[in-house]
C-alpha positions as CSV (number, residue, x, y, z in Angstrom):
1,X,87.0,157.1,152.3
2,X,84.6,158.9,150.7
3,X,83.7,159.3,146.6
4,X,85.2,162.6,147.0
5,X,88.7,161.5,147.7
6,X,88.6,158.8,145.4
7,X,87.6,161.1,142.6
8,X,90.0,163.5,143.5
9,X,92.6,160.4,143.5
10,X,92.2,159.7,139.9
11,X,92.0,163.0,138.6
12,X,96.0,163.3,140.2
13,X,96.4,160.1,138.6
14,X,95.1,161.0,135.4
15,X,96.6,164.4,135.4
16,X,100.5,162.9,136.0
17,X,99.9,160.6,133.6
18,X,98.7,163.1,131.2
19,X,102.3,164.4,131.8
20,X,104.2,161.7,131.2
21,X,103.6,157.4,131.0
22,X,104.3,155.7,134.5
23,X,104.0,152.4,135.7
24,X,102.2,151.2,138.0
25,X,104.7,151.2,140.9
26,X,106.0,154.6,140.0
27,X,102.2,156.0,140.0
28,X,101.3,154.0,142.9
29,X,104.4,155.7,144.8
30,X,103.5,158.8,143.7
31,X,100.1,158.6,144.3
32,X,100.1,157.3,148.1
33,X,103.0,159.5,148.6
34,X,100.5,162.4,148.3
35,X,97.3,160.3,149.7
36,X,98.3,158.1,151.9
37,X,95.4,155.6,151.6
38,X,96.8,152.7,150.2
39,X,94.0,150.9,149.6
40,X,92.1,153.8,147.8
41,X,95.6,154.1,145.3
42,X,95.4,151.0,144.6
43,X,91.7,150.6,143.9
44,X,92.2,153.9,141.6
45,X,95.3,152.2,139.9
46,X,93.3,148.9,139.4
47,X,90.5,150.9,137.9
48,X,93.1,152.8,135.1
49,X,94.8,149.2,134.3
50,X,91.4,147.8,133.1
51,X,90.7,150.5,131.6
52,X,93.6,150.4,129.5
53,X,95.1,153.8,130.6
54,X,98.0,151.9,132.8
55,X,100.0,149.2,131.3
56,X,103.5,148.0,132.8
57,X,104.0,146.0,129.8
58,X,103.6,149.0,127.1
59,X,105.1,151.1,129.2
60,X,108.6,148.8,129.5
61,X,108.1,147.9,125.6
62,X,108.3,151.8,125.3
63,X,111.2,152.1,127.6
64,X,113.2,149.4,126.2
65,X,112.6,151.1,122.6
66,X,113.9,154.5,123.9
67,X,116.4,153.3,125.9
68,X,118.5,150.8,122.9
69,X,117.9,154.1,120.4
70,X,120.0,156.0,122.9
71,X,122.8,153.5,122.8
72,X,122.6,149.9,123.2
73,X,122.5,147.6,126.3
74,X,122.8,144.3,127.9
75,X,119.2,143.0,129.2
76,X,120.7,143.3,132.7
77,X,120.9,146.8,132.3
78,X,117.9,147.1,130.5
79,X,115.9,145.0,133.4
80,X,117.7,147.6,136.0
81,X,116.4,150.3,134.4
82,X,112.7,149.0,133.7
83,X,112.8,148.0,137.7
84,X,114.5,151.7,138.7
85,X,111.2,153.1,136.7
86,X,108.8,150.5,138.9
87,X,108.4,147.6,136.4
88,X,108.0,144.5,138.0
89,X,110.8,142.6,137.9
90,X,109.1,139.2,136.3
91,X,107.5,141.9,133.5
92,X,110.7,143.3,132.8
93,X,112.7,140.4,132.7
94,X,110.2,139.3,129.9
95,X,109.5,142.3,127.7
96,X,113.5,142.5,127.8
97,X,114.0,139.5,126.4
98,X,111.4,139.5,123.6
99,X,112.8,142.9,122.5
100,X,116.1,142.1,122.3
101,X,116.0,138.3,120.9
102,X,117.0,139.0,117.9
103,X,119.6,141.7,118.5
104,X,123.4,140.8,117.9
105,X,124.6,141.9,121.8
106,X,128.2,141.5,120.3
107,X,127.5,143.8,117.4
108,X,125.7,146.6,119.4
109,X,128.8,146.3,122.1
110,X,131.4,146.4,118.8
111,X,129.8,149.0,117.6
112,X,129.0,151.6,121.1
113,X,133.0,150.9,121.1
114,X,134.1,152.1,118.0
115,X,132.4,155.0,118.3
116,X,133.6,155.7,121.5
117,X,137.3,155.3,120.0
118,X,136.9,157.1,117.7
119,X,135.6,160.3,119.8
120,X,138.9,160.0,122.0
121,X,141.9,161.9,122.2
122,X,144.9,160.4,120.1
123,X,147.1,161.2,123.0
124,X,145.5,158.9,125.3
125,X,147.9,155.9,126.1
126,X,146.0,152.4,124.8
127,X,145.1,151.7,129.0
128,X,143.7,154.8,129.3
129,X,141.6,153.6,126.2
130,X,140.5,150.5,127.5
131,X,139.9,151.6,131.1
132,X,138.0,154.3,129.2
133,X,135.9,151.9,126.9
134,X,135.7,149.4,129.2
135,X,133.5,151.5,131.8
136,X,131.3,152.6,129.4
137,X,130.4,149.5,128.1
138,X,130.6,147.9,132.0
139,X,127.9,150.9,132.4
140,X,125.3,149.4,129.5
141,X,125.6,146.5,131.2
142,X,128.0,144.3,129.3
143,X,130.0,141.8,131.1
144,X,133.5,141.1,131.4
145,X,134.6,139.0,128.7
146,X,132.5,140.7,126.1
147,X,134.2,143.7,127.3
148,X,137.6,142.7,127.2
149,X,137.1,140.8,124.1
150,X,136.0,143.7,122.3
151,X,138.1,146.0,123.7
152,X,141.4,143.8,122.9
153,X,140.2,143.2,119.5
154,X,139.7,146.9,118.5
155,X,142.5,148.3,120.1
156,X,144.7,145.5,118.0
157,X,142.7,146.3,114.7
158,X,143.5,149.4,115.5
159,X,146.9,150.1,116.7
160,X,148.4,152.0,113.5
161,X,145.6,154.3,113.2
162,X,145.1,158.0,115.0
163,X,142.0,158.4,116.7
């Protein structure tokens, strides 16, 4: 293909990532989506990773970062979402787990919980309030018995008071 294309390649590549950070996979999509030579993408996406302008493992230490100061999450759900943004599994697996080593998973769930009590409607029946709490911690990717541990445990704490 000729210079041309190439250079007209990276300027799209530069420009979308001007816009916003991608990974690789996502930019690589994006990028042969609109090009269609492959092996031109990938020779412009090699070209921006040693050049330090296209990092998977920044990117998911970034994501990871955004994603527990919205609200916090199991690494399963965290290493969904890195993958659903086109982090390779291995890297996301492993920048999950270094960022959340020293997090208390139990305190985080207790926590998300109580807050979510406390925004509900008194009137709600207590199974409403588990079903209720129990999805949206099933939805950051907590499992069962954390779930039902925490959930039996507040609702008991918290029987006698009106939320």
């Amino acid at each position: 293909m000729p210079t041309t294309t190439r250079n007209s390649i990276k300027r799209d590549a530069l420009r979308r990532l001007g816009r916003r950070a991608m990974s690789c996979g996502k930019l690589r999509d994006a990028l042969v989506k609109r090009w269609s030579d492959v092996d031109e993408v990938n020779e412009v996406i090699a070209e921006l990773e040693r050049a330090g302008l296209l990092n998977d493992r920044k990117f998911a230490q970034e994501a990871i970062r955004q994603e527990l100061a919205k609200s916090p999450a199991a690494n399963r759900a965290l290493v969904r979402r890195l993958k659903l943004l086109g982090v390779d599994e291995t890297i996301a697996r492993e920048e999950v787990e270094l960022a959340t080593e020293d997090r208390d998973l139990r305190g985080d769930a207790r926590a998300f919980a109580e807050r979510r009590l406390r925004a509900m409607s008194p009137k709600l029946t207590d199974e409403a309030k588990v079903r209720r709490l129990s999805a949206a911690l099933a939805r950051r990717g907590f499992d069962y018995e954390l779930i039902r541990d925490i959930t039996s445990g507040l609702l008991n704490e918290h029987a006698h008071e009106d939320y």
